[in-house]
Biopython code that builds the backbone (N, CA, C, O; Angstrom):
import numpy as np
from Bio.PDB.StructureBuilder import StructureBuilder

atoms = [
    (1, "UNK", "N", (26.284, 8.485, 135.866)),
    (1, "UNK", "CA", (26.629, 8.031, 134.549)),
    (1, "UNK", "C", (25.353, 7.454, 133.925)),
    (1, "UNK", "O", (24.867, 6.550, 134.604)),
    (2, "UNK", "N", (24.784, 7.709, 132.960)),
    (2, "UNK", "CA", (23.552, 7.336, 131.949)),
    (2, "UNK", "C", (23.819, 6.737, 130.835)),
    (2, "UNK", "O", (24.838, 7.103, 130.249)),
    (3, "UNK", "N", (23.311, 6.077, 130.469)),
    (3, "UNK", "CA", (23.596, 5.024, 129.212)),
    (3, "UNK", "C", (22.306, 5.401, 128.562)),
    (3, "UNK", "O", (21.295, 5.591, 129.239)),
    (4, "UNK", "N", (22.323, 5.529, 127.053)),
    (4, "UNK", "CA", (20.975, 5.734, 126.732)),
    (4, "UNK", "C", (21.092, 4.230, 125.305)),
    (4, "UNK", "O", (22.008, 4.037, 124.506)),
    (5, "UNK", "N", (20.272, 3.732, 125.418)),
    (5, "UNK", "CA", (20.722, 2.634, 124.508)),
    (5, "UNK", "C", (18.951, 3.266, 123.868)),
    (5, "UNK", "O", (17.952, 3.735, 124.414)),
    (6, "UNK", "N", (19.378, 2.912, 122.391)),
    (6, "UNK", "CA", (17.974, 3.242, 121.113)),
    (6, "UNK", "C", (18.083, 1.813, 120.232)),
    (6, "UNK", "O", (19.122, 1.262, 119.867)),
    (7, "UNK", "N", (17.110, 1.509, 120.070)),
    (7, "UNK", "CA", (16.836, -0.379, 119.580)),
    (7, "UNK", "C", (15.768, 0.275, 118.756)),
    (7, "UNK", "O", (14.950, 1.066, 119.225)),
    (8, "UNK", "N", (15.832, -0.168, 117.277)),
    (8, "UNK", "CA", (14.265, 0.008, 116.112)),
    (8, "UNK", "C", (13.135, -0.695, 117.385)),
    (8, "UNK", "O", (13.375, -1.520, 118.268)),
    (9, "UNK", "N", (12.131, -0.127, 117.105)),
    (9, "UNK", "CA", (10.985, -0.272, 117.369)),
    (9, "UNK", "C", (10.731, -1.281, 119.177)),
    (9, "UNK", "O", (9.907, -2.107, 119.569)),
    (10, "UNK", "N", (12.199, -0.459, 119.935)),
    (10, "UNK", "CA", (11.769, -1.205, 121.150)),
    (10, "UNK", "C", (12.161, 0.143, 121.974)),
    (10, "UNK", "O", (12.650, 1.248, 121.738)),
    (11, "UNK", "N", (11.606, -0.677, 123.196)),
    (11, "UNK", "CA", (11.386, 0.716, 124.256)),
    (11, "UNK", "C", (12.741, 0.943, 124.949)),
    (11, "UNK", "O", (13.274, -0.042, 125.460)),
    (12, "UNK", "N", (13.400, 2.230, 125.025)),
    (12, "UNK", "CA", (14.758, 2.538, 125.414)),
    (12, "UNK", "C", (14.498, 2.435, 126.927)),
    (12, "UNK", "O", (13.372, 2.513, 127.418)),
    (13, "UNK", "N", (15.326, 2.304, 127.435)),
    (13, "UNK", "CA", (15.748, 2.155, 128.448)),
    (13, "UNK", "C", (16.826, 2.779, 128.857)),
    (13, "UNK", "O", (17.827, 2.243, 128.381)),
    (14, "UNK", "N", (17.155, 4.016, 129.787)),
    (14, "UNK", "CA", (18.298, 4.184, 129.806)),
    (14, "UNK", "C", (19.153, 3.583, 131.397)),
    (14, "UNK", "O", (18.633, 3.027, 132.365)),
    (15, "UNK", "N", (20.460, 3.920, 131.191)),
    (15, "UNK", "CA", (20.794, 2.628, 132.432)),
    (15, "UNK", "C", (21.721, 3.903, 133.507)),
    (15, "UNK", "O", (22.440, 4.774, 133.015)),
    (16, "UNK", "N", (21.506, 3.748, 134.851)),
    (16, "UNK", "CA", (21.960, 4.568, 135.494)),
    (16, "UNK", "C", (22.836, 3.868, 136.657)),
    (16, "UNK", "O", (22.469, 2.891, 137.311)),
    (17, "UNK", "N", (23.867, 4.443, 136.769)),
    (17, "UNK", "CA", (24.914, 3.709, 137.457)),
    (17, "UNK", "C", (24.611, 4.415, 139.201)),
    (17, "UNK", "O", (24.138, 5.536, 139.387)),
    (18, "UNK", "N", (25.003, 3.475, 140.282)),
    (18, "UNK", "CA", (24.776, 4.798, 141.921)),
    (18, "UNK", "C", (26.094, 4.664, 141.503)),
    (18, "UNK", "O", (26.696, 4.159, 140.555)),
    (19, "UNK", "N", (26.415, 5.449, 142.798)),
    (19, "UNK", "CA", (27.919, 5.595, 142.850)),
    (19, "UNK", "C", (28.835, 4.565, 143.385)),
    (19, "UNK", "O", (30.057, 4.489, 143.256)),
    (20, "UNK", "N", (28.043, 3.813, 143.987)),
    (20, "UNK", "CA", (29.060, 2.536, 144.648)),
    (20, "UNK", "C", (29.121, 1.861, 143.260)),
    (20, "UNK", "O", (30.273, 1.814, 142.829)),
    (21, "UNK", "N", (28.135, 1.299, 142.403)),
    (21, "UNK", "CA", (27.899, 1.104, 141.055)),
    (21, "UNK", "C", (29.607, 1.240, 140.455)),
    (21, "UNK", "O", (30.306, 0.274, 140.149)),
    (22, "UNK", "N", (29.887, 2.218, 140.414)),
    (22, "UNK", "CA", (30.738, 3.570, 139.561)),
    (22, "UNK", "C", (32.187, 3.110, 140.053)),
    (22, "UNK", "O", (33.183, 2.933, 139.352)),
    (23, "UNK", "N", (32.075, 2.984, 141.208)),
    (23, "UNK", "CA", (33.369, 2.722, 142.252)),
    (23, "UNK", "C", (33.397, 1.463, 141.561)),
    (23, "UNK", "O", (34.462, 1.463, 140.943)),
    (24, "UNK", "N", (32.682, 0.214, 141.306)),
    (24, "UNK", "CA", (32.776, -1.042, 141.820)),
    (24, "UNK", "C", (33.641, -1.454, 139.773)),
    (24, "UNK", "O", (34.460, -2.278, 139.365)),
    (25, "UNK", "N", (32.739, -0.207, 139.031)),
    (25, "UNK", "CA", (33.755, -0.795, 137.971)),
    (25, "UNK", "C", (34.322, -0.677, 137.491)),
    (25, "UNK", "O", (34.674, -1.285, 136.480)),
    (26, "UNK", "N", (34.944, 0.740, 138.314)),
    (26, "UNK", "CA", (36.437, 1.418, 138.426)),
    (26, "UNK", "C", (37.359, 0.492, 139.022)),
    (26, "UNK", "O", (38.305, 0.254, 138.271)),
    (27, "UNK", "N", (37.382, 0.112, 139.716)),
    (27, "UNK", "CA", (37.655, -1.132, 140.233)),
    (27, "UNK", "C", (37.647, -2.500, 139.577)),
    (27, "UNK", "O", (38.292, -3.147, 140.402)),
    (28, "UNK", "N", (37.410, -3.113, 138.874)),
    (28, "UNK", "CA", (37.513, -3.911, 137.544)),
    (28, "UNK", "C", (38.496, -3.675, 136.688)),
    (28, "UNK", "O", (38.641, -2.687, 135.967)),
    (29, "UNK", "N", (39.493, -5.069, 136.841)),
    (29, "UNK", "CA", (40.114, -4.915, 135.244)),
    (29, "UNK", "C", (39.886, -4.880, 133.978)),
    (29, "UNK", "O", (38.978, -5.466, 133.389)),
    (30, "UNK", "N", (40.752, -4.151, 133.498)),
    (30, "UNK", "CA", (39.869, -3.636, 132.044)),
    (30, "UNK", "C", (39.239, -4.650, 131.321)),
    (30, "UNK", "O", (38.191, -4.494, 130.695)),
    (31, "UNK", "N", (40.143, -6.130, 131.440)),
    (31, "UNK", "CA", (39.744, -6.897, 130.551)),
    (31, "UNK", "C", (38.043, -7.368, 130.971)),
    (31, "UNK", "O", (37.103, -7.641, 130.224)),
    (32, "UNK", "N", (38.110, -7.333, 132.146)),
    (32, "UNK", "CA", (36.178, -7.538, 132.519)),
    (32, "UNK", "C", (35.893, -6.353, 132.498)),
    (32, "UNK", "O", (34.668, -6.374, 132.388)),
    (33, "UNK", "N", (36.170, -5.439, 132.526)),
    (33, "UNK", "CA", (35.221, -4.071, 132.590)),
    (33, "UNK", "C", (34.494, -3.943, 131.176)),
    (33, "UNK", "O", (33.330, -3.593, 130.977)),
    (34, "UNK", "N", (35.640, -4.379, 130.068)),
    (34, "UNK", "CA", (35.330, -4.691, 129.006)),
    (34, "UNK", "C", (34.004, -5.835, 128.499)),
    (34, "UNK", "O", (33.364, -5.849, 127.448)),
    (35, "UNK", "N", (33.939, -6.531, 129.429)),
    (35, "UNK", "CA", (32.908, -7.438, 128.781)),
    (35, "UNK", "C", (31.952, -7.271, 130.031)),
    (35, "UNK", "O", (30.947, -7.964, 129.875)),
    (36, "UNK", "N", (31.950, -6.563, 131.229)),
    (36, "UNK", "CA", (30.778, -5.739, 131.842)),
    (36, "UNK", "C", (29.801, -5.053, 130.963)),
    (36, "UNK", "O", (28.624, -5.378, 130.807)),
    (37, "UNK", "N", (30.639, -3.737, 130.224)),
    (37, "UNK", "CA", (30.294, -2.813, 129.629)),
    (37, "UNK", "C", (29.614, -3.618, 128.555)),
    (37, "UNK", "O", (28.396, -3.785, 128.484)),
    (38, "UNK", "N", (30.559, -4.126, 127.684)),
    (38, "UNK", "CA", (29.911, -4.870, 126.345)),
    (38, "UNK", "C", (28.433, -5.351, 126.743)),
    (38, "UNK", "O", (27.743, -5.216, 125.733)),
    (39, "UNK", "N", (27.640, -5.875, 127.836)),
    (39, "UNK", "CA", (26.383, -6.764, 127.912)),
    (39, "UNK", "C", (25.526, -5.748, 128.423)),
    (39, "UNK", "O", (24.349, -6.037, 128.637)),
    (40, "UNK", "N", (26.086, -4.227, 128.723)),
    (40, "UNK", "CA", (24.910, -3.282, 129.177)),
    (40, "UNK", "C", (23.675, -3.385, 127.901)),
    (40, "UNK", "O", (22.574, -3.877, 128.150)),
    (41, "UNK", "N", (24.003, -2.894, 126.638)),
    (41, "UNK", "CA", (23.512, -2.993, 125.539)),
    (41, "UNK", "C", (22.076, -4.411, 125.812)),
    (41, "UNK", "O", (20.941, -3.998, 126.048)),
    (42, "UNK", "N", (22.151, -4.885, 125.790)),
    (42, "UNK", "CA", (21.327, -6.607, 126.209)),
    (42, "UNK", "C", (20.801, -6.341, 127.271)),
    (42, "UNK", "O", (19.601, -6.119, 127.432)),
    (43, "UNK", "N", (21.730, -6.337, 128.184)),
    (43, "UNK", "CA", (20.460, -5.477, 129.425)),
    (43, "UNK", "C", (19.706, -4.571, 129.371)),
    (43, "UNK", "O", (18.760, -4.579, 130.158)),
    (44, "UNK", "N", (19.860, -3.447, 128.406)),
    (44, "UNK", "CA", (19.082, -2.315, 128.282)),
    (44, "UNK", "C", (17.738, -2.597, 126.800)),
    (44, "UNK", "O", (16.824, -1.821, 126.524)),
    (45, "UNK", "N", (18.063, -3.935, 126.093)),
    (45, "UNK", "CA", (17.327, -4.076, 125.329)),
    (45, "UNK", "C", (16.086, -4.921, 126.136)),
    (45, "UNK", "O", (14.912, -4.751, 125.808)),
    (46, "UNK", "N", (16.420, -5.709, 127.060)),
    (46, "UNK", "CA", (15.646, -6.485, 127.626)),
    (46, "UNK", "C", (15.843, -7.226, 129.441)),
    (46, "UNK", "O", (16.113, -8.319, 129.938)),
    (47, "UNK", "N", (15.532, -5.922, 129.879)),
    (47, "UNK", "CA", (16.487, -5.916, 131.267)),
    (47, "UNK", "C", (15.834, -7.618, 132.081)),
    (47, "UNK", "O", (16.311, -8.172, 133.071)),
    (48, "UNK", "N", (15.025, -7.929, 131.506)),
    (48, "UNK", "CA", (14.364, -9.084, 132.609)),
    (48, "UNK", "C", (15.366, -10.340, 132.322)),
    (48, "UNK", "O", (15.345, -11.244, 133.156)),
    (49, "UNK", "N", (16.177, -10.453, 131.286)),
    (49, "UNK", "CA", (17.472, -11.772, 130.800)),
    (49, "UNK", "C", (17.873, -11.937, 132.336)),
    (49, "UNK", "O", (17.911, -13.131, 132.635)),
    (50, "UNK", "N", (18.163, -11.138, 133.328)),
    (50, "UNK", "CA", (18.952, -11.489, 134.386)),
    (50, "UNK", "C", (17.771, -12.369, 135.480)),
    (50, "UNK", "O", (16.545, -12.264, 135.474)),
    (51, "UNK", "N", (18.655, -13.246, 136.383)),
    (51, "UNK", "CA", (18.157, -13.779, 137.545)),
    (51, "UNK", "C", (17.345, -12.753, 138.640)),
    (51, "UNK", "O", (17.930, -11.789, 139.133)),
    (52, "UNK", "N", (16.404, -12.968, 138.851)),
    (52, "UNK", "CA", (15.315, -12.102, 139.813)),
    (52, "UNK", "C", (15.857, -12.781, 141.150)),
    (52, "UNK", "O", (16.124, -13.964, 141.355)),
    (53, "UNK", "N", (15.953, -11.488, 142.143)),
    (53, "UNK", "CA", (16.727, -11.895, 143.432)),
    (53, "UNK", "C", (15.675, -11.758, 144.021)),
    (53, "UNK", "O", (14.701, -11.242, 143.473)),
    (54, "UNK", "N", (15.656, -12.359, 145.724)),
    (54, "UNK", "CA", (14.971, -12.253, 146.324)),
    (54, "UNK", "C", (15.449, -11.997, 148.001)),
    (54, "UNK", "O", (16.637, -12.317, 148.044)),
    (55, "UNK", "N", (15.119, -11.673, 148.999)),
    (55, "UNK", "CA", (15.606, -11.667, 150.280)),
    (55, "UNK", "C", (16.194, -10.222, 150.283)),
    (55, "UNK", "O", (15.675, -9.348, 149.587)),
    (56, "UNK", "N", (17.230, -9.987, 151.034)),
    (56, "UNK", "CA", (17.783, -8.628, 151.185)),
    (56, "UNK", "C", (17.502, -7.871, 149.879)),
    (56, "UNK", "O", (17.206, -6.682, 149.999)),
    (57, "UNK", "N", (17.565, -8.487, 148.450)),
    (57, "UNK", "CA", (17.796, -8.145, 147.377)),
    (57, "UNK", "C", (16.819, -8.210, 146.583)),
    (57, "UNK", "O", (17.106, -8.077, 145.393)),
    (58, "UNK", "N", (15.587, -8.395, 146.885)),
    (58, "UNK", "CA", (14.079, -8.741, 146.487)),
    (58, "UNK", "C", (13.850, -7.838, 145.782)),
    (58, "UNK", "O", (13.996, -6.705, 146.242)),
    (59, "UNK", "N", (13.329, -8.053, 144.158)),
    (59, "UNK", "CA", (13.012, -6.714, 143.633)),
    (59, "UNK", "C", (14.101, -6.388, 142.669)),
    (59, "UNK", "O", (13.918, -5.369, 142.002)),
    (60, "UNK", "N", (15.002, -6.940, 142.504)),
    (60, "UNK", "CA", (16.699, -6.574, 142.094)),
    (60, "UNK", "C", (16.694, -7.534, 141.127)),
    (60, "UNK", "O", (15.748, -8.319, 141.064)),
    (61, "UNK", "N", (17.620, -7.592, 140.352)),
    (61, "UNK", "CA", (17.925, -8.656, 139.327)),
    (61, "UNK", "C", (19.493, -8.644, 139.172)),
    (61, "UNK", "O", (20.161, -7.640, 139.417)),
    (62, "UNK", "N", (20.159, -10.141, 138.638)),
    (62, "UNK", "CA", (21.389, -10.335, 138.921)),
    (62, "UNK", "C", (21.702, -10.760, 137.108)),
    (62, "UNK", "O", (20.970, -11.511, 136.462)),
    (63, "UNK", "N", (22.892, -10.101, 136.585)),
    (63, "UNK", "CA", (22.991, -10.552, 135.396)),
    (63, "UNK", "C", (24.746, -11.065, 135.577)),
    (63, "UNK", "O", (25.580, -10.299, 136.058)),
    (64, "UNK", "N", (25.023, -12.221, 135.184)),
    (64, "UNK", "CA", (26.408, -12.995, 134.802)),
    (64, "UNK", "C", (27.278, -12.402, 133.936)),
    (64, "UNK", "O", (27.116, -12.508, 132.721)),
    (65, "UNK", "N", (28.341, -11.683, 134.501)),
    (65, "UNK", "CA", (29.922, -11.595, 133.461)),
    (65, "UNK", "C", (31.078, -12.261, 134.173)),
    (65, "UNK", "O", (31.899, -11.673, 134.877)),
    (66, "UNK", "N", (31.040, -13.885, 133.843)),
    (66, "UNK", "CA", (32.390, -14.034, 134.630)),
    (66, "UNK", "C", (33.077, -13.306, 135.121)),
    (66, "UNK", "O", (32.943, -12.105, 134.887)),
    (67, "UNK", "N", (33.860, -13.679, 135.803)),
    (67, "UNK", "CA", (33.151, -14.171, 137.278)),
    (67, "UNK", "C", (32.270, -12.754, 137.889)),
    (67, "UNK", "O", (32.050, -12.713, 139.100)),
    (68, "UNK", "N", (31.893, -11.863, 137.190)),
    (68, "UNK", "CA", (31.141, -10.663, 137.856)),
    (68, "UNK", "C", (29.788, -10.666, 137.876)),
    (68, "UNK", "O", (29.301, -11.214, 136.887)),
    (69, "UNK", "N", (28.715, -10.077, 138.968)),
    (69, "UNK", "CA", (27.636, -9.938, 139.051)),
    (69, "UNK", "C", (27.374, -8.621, 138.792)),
    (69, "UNK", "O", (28.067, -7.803, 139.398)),
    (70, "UNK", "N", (26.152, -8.037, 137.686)),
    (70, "UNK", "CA", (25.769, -7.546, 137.869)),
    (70, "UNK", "C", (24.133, -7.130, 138.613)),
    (70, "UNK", "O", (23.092, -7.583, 138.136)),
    (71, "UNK", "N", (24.157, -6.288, 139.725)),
    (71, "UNK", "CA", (22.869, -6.288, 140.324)),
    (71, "UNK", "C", (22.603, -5.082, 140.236)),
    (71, "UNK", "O", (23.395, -4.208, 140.588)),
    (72, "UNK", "N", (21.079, -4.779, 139.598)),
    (72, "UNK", "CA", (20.647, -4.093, 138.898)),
    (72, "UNK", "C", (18.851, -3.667, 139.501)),
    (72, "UNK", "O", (18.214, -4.602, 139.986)),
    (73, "UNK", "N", (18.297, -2.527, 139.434)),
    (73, "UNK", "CA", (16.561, -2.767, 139.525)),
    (73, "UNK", "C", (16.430, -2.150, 138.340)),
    (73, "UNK", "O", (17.175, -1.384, 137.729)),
    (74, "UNK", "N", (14.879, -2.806, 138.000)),
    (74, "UNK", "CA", (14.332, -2.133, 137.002)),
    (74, "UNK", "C", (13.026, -1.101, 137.431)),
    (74, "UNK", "O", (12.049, -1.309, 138.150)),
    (75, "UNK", "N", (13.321, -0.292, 136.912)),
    (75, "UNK", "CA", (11.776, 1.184, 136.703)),
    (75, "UNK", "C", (11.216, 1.148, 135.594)),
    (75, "UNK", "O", (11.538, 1.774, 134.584)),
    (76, "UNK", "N", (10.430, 0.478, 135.722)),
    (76, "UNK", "CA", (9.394, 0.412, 133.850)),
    (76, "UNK", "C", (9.162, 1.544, 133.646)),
    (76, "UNK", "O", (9.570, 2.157, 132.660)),
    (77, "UNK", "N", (8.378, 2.069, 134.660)),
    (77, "UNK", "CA", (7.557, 3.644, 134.700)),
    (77, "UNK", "C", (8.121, 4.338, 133.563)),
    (77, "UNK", "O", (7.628, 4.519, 132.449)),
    (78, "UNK", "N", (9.541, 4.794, 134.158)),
    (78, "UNK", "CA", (10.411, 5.446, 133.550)),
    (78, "UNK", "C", (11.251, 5.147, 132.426)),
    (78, "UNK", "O", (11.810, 5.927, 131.656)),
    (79, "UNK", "N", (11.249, 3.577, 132.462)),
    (79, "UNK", "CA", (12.362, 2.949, 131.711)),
    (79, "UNK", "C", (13.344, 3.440, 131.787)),
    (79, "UNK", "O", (13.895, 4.285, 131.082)),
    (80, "UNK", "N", (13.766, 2.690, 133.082)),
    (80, "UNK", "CA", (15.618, 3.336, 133.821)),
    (80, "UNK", "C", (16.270, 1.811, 134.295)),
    (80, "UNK", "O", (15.424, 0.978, 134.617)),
    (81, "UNK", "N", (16.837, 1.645, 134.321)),
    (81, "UNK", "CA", (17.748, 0.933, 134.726)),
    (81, "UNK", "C", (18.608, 1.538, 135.614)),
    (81, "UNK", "O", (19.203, 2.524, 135.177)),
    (82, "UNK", "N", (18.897, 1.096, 137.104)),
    (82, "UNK", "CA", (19.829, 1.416, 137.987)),
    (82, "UNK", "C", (20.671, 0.192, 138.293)),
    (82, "UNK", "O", (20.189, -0.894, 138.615)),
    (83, "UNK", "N", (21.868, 0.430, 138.178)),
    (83, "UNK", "CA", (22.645, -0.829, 138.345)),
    (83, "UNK", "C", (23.335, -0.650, 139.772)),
    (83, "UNK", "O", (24.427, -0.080, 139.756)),
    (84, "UNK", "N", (22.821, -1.078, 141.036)),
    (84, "UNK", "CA", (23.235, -1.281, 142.039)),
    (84, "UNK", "C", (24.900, -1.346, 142.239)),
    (84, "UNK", "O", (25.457, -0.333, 142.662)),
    (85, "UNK", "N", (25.720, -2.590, 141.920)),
    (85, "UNK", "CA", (26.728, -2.763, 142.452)),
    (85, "UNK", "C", (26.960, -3.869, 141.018)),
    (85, "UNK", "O", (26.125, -4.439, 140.315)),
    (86, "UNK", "N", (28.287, -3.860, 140.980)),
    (86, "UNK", "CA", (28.808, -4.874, 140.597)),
    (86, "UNK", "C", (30.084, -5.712, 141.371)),
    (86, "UNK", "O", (30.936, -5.107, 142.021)),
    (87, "UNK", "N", (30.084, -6.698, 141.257)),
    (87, "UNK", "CA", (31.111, -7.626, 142.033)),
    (87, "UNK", "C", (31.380, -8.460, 142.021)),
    (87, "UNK", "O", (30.409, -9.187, 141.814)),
    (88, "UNK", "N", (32.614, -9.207, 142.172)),
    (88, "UNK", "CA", (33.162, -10.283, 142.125)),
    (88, "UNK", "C", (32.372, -11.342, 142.324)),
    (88, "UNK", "O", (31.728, -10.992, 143.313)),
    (89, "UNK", "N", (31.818, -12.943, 141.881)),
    (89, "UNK", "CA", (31.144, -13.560, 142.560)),
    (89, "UNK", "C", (31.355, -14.159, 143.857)),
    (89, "UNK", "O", (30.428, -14.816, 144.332)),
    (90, "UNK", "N", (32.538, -14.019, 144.565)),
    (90, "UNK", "CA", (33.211, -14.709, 145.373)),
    (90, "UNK", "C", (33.358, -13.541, 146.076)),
    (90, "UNK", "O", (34.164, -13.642, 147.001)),
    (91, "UNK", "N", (32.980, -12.749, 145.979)),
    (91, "UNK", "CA", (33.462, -11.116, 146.734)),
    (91, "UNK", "C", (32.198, -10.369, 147.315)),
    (91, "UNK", "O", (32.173, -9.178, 147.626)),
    (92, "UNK", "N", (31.132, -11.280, 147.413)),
    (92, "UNK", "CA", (29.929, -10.316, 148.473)),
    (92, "UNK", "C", (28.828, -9.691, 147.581)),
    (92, "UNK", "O", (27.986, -8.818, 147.793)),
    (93, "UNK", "N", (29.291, -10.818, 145.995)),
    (93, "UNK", "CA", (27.849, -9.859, 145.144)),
    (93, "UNK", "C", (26.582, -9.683, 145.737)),
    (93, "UNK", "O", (25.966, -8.621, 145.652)),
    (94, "UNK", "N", (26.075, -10.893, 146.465)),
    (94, "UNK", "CA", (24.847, -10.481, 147.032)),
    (94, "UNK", "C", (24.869, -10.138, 148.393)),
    (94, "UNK", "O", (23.904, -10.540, 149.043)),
    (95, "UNK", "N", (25.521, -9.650, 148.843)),
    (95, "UNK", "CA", (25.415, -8.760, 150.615)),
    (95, "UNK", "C", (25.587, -7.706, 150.120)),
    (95, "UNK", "O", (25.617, -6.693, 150.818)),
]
sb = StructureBuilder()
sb.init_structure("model")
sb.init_model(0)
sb.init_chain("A")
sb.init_seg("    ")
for serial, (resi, resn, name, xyz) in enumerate(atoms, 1):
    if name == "N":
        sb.init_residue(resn, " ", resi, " ")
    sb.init_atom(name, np.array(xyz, "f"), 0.0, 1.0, " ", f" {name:<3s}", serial, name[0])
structure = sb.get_structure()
């Protein structure tokens, strides 16, 4: 799944889901899937807003949707966004 987000005079980014990604927000009720989805836009304008992880997850970045995590890497190179997993905060976002 690809997201292509276009911003005047900023660098696109498009956002790429893995498949556990895909699973995790199929899995989400609509009413958060809804305000998941809604903050891709913000992430894709300026992916660094999220918390920089470190340890197992070093390299990764974590962005807040009650109560959901999104964990995400960034590829400048390319300007891609891969969004790892999303998950409950209480549910193993960072393992």
């Amino acid at each position: 799944m690809f997201w292509l987000i276009n911003q005047k005079n900023l660098m696109q980014f498009r956002i790429r889901f893995e498949k556990k990604a895909e699973k995790d927000l199929d899995s989400i009720p609509k009413i958060h899937k809804a305000r998941v989805l809604a903050v891709l836009p913000a992430i894709a304008q300026n992916p660094y807003l999220g918390k920089k992880l470190d340890g197992e997850l070093y390299g990764s970045y974590s962005y807040r949707v009650w109560p959901y995590r999104i964990i995400y890497k960034i590829f400048k190179e390319v300007l891609i966004i891969v969004v790892i997993k999303i998950k409950h905060r209480g549910g193993g976002a960072y393992r």
